[in-house]
LUMROPA-279169 format. One record per residue (C-alpha): x, z, y; residue number from 1. Coordinates in steps of 0.5 Angstrom, whole numbers, padded with zeros to 4 digits. Example, Ala and Ser with C-alpha at 12.3 -4.5 7.8 and 13.67 -1.06 7.14 Angstrom:
site px->0025&pz->0016&py->-0009&martor->1
site px->0027&pz->0014&py->-0002&martor->2
//
This chain:
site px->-0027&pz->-0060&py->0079&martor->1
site px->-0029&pz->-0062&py->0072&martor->2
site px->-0034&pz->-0057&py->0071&martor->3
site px->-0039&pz->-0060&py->0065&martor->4
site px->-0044&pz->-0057&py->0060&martor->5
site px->-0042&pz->-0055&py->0054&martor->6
site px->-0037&pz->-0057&py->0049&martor->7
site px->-0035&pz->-0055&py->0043&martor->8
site px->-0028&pz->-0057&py->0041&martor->9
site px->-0023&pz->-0055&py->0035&martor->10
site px->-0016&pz->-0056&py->0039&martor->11
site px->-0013&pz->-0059&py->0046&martor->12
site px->-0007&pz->-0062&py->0048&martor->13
site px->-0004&pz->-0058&py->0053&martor->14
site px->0003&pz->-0058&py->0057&martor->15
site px->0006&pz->-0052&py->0056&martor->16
site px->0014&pz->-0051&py->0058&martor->17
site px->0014&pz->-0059&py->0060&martor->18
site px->0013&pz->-0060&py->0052&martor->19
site px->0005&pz->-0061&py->0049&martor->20
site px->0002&pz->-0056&py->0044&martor->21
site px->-0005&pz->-0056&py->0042&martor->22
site px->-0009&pz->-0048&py->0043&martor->23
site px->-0016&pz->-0048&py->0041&martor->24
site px->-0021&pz->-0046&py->0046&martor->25
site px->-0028&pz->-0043&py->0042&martor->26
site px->-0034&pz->-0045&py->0045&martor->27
site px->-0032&pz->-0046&py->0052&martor->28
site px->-0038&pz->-0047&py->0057&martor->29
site px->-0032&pz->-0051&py->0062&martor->30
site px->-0029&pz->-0057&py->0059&martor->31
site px->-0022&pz->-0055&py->0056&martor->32
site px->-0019&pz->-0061&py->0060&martor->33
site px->-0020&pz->-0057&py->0066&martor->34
site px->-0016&pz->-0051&py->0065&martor->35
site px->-0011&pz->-0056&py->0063&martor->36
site px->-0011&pz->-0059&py->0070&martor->37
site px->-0011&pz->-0052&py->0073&martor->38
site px->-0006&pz->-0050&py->0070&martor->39
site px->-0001&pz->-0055&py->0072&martor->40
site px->-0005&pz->-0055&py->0079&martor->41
site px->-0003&pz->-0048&py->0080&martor->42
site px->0004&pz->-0049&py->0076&martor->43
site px->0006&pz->-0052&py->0083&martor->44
site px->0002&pz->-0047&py->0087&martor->45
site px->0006&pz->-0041&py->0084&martor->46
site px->0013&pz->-0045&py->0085&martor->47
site px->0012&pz->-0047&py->0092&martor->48
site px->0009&pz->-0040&py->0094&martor->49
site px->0012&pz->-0035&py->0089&martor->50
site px->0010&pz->-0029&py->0092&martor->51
site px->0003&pz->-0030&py->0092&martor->52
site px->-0001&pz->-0025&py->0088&martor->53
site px->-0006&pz->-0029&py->0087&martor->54
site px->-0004&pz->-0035&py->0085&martor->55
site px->0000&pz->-0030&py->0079&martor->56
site px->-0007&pz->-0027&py->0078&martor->57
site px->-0010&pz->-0034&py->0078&martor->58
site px->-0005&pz->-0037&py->0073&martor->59
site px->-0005&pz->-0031&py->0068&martor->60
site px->-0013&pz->-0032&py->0068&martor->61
site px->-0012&pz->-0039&py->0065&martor->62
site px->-0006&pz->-0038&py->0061&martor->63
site px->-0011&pz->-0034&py->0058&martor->64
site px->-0017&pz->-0038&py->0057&martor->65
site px->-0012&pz->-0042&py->0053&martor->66
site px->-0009&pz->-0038&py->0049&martor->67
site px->-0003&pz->-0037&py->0052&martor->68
site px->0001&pz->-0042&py->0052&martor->69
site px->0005&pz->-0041&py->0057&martor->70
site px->0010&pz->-0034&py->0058&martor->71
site px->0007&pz->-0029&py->0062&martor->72
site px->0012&pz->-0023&py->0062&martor->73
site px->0014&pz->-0027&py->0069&martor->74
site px->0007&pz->-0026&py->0072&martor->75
site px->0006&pz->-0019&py->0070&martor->76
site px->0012&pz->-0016&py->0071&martor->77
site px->0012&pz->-0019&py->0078&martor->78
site px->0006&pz->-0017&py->0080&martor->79
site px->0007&pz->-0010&py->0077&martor->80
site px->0013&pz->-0009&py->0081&martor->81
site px->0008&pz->-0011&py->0088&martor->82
site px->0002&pz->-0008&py->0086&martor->83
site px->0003&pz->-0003&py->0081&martor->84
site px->-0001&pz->-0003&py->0074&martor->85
site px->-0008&pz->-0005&py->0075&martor->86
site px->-0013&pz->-0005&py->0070&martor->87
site px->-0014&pz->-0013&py->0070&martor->88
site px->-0006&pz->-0013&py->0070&martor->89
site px->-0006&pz->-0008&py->0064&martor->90
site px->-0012&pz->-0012&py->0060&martor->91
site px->-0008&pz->-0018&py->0061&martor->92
site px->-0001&pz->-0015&py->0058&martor->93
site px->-0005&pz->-0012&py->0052&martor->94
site px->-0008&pz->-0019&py->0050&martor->95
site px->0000&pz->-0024&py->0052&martor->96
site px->0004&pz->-0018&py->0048&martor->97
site px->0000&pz->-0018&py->0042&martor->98
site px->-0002&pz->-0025&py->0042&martor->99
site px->0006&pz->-0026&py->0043&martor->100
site px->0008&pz->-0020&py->0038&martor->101
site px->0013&pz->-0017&py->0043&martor->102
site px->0011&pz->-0010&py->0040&martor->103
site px->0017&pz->-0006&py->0044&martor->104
site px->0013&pz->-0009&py->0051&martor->105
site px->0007&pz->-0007&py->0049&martor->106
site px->0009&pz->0000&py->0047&martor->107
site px->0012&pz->0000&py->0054&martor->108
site px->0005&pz->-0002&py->0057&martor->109
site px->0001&pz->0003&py->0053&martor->110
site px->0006&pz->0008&py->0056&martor->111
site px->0006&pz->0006&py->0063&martor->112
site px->-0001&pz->0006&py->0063&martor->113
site px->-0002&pz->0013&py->0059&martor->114
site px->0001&pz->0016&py->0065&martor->115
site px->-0002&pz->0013&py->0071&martor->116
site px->-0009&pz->0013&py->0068&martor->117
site px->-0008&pz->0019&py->0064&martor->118
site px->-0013&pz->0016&py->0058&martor->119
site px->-0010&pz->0017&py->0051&martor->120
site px->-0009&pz->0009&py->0049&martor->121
site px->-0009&pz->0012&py->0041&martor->122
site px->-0011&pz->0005&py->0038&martor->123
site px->-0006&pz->0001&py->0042&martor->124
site px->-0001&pz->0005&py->0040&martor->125
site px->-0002&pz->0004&py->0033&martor->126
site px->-0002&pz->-0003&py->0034&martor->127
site px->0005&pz->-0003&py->0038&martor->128
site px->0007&pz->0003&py->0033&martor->129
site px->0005&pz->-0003&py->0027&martor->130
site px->0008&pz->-0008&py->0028&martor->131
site px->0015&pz->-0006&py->0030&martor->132
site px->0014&pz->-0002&py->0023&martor->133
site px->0015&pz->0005&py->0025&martor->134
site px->0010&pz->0007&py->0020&martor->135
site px->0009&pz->0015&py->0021&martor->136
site px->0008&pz->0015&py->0027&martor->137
site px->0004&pz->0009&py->0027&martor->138
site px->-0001&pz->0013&py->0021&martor->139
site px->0001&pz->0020&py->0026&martor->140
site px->-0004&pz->0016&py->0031&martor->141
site px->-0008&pz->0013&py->0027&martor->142
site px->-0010&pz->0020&py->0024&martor->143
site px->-0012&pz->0023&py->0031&martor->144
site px->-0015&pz->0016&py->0033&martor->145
site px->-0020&pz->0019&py->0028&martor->146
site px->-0021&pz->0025&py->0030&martor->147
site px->-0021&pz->0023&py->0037&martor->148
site px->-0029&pz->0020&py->0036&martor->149
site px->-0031&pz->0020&py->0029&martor->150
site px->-0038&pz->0015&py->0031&martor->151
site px->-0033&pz->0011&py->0035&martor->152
site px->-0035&pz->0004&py->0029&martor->153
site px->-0030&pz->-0001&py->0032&martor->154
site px->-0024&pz->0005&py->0031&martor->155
site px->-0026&pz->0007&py->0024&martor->156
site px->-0027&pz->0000&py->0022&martor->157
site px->-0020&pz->-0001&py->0025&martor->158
site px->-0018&pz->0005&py->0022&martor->159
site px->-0020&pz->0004&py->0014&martor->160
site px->-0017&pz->-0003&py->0015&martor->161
site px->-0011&pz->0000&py->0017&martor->162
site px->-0010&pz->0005&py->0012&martor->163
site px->-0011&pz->0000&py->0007&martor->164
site px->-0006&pz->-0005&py->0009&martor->165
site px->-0002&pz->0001&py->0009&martor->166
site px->-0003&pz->0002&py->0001&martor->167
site px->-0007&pz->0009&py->0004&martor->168
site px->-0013&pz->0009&py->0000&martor->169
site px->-0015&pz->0016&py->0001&martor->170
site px->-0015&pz->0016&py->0008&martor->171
site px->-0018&pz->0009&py->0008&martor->172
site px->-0024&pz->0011&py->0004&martor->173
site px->-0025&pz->0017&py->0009&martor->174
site px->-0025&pz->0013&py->0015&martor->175
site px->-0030&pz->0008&py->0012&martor->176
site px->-0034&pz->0014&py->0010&martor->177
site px->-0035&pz->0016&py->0016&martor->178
site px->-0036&pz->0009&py->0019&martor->179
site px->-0042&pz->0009&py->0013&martor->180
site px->-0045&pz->0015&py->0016&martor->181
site px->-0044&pz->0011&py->0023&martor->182
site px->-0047&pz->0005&py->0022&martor->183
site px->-0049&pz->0004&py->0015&martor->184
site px->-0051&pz->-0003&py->0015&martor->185
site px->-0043&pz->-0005&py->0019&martor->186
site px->-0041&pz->-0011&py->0015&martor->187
site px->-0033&pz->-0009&py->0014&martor->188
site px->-0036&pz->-0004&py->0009&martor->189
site px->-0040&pz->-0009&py->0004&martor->190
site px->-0033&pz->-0013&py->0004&martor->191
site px->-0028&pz->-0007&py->0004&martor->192
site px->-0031&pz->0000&py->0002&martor->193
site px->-0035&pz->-0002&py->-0005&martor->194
site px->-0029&pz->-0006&py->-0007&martor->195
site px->-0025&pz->0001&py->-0007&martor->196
site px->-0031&pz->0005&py->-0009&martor->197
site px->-0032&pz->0000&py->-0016&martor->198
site px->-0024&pz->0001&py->-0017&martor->199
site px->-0025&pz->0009&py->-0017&martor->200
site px->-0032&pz->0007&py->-0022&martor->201
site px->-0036&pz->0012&py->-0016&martor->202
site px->-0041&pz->0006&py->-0017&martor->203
site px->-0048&pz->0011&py->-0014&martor->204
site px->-0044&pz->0011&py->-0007&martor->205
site px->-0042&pz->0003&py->-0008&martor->206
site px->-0051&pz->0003&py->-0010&martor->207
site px->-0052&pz->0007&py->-0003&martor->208
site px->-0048&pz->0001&py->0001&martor->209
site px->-0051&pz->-0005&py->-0002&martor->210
site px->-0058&pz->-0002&py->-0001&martor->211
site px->-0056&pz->-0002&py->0007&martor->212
site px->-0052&pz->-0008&py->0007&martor->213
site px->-0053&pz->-0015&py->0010&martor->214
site px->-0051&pz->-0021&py->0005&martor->215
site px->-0052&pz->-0028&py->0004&martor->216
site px->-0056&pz->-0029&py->-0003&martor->217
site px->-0053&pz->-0035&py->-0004&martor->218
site px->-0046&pz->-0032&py->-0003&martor->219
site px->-0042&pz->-0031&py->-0011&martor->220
site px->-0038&pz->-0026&py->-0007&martor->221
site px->-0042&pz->-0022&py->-0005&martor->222
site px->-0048&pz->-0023&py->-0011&martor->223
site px->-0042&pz->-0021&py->-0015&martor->224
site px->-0041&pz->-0014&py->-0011&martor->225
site px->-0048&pz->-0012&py->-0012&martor->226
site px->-0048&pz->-0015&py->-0019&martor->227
site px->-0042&pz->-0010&py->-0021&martor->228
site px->-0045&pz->-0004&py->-0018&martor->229
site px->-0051&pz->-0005&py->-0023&martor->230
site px->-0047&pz->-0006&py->-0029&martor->231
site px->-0042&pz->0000&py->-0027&martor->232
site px->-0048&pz->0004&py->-0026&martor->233
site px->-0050&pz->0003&py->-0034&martor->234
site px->-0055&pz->-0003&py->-0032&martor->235
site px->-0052&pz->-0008&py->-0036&martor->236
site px->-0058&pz->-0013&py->-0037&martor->237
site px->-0060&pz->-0013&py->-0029&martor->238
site px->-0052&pz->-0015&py->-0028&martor->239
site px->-0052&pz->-0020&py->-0032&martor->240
site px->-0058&pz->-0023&py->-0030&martor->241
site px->-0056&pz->-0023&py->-0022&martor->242
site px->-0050&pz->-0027&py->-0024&martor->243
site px->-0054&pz->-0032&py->-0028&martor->244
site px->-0056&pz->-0036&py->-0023&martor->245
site px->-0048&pz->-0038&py->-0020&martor->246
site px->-0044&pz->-0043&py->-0024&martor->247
site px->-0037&pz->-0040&py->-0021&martor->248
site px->-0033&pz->-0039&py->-0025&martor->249
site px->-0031&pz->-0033&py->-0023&martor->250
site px->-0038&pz->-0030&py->-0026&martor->251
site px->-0036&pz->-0032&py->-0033&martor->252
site px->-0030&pz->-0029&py->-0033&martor->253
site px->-0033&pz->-0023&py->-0030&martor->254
site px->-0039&pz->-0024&py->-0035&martor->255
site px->-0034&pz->-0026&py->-0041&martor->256
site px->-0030&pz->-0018&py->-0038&martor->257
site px->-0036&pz->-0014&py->-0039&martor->258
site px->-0038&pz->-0017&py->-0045&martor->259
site px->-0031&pz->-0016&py->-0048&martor->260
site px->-0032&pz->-0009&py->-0045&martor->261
site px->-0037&pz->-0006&py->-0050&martor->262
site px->-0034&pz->-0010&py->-0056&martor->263
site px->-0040&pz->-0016&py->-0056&martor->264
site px->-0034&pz->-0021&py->-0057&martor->265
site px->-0038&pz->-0026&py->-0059&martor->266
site px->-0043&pz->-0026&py->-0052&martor->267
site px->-0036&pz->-0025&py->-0049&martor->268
site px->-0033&pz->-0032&py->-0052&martor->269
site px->-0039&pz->-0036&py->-0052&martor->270
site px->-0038&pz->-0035&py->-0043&martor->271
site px->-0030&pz->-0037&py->-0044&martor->272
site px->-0033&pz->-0043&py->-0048&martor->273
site px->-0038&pz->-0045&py->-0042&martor->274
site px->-0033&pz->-0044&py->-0037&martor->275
site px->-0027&pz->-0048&py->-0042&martor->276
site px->-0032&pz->-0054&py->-0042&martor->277
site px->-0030&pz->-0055&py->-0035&martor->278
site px->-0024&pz->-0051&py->-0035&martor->279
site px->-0019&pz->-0051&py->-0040&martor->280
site px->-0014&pz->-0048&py->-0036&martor->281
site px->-0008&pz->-0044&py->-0039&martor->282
site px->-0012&pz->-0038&py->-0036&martor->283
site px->-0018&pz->-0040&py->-0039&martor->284
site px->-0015&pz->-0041&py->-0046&martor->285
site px->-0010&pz->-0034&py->-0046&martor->286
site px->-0017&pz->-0031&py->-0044&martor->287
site px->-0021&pz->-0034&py->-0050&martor->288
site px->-0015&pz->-0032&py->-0054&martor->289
site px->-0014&pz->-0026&py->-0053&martor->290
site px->-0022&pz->-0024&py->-0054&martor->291
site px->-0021&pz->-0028&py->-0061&martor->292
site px->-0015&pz->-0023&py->-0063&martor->293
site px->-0019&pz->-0017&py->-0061&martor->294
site px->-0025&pz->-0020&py->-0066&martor->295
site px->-0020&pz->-0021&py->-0071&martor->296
site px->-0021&pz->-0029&py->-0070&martor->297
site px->-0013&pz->-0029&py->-0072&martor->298
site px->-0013&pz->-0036&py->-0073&martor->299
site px->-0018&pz->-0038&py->-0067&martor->300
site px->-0013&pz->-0034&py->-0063&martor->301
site px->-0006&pz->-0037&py->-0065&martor->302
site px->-0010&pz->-0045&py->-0064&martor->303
site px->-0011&pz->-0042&py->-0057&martor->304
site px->-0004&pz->-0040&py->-0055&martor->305
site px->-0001&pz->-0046&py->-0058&martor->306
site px->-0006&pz->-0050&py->-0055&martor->307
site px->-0003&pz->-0047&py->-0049&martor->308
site px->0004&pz->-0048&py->-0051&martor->309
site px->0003&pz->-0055&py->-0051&martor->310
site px->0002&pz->-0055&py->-0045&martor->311
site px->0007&pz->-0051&py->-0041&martor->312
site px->0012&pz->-0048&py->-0048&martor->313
site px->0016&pz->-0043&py->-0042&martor->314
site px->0010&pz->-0040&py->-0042&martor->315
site px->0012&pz->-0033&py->-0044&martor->316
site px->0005&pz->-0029&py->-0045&martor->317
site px->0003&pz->-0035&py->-0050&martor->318
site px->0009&pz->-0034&py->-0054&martor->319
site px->0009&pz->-0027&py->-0054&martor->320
site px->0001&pz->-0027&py->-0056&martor->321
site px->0002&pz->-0032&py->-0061&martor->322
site px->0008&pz->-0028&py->-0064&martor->323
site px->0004&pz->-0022&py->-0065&martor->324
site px->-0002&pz->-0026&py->-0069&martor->325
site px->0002&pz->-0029&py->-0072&martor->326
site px->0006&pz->-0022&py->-0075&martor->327
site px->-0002&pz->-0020&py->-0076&martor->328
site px->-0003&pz->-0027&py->-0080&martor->329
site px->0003&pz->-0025&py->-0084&martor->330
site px->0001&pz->-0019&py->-0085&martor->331
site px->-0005&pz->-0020&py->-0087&martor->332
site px->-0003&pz->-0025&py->-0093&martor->333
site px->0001&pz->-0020&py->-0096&martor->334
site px->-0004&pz->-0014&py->-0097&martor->335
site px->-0007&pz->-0020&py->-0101&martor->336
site px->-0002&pz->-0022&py->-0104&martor->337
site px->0000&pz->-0016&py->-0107&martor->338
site px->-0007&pz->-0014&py->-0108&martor->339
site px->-0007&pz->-0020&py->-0113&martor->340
site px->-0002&pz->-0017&py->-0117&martor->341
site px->-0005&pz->-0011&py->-0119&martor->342
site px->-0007&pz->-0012&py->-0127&martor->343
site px->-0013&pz->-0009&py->-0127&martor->344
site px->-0016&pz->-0005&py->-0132&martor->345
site px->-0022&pz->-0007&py->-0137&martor->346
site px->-0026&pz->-0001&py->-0139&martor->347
site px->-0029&pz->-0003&py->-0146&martor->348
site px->-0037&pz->0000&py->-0147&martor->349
site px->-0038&pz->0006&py->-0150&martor->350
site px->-0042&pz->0001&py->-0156&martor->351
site px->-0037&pz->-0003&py->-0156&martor->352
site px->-0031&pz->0003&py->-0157&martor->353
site px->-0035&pz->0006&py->-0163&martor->354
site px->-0036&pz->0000&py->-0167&martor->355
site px->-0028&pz->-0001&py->-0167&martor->356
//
């Protein structure tokens, strides 16, 4: 035994189909070593004897523990054909197929196990449905997977997670929905259900997950999240003010927009030139360019596209911007021109005329 206290490893060297792999082992209470000489030591048992049920029980147990580096299906399917499906045995597949992505399999075990146990596996379903792409039965089962138990918090999590990456953004707002209503403070709503409330600008329920939600003050994610929900819901200076302590520069683009928003461009401007100073980026200039352009700085706004053009001359948003204000200079220079050539009229004094 090599049993020792606990060890925190990011990987392990193991052997695996006579070739080293590396599998990591998260926060063992076992020195990973010692699963790697029990899998070799139990590698040879189950050759010498490989009818033994328990020695195919012990290597699925390690296989496991080390992340499946060894194939299991020969294990599993000698083991169900001797002893029937267990649950252990079940367990056991469900992890090897989906850590192996061998979803066809796995659809067949949540079956087998569907009608031996008689239990409704909705959520296994879903994910062997996902991953071999059959997409309308996987959502045909999502659906009742909601139904089955609107409380259930890791379904619905699982659920609005789902339905997002499906691009159902409907069905993903009413599974987080309920979820809310679950379990208020579940940190998979600050992360994925305010987001999808800002997009749809219905920042008063947004304002009712922030109240609930855990969050680490020093995040620049999550300080923006809270941020945006103030100024959607017309508390501009409160918004600006949560932002003001981040220096990331995704808060002065952020604030650069909001300003931009409510036609302070000169606010908006003077964000971009803070960030500018330590990015001057094509992004950055484009972005100050473009805010010039709408607060009628014509000139500022070519420099800034020729400036981009200098540094990447295929970039296409740059030329078609720069040709557009350049079009608008052009413009702008005859109207003066020709107001120039108008004579004007010279209305003598009434005095004047009757002295003639």
């Amino acid at each position: 035994m090599y049993i020792k206290s606990v060890v925190l490893l990011s990987s392990l060297i193991i052997f695996s189909c006579g070739q080293r792999r590396q599998y990591p082992i998260e926060n063992p209470q076992i020195d990973a070593e010692f699963y790697v000489e029990a899998l070799h030591d139990v590698n040879d048992q189950v050759e010498a004897f490989p009818s033994n049920s328990e020695l195919r029980l012990k290597r699925l147990y390690i296989n496991q523990k080390l992340k499946w580096p060894e194939d299991a299906n020969e294990d599993l399917n000698a083991l169900v054909k001797k002893d029937g499906l267990t649950l252990q045995l079940y367990q056991f597949g469900l992890d090897f197929y989906q850590a192996y992505h061998l979803y066809e399999e796995l659809l067949n075990l949540v079956d087998h196990w569907e009608r031996i146990s008689g239990e409704a596996q909705l959520k296994w379903k879903v994910v062997a449905l996902k991953g071999l792409g059959r997409e309308n039965e996987a959502k045909h089962f999502l659906w009742q997977l909601i139904q089955s138990d609107k409380h259930n918090v890791q379904n619905l999590a699982y659920a609005g997670e789902t339905y997002l990456a499906y691009g159902d953004t409907t069905r993903s707002i009413y599974a987080m929905n309920l979820l809310f209503q679950a379990q208020p403070d579940d940190p998979f709503l600050f992360k994925n259900y305010v987001p999808i409330l800002l997009a749809r600008h219905h920042p008063e329920i947004a304002s009712k997950v922030v109240d609930y939600a855990r969050f680490d003050s020093t995040d620049y994610e999550s300080g923006l999240k809270r941020a945006e929900v103030a100024f959607q819901l017309g508390q501009t200076r409160k918004a600006h003010q949560m932002l003001g302590a981040y220096t990331n520069q995704g808060v002065f683009y952020k604030r650069a927009e909001w300003y931009r928003s409510v036609k302070q461009y000169d606010s908006a401007m003077y964000m971009m030139d803070i960030l500018i100073a330590d990015d001057s980026s094509q992004k950055a200039l484009l972005t100050k360019g473009s805010i010039a352009e709408e607060r009628g700085l014509l000139y500022t706004a070519y420099g800034l596209f020729e400036a981009v053009l200098e540094k990447d001359s295929t970039n296409s948003i740059a030329q078609e911007s720069a040709q557009n204000v350049a079009r608008k200079i052009a413009y702008l220079r005859s109207l003066r021109e020709r107001e120039s050539k108008i004579p004007v009229l010279e209305i003598s004094s009434k005095k004047e005329t009757e002295n003639e």
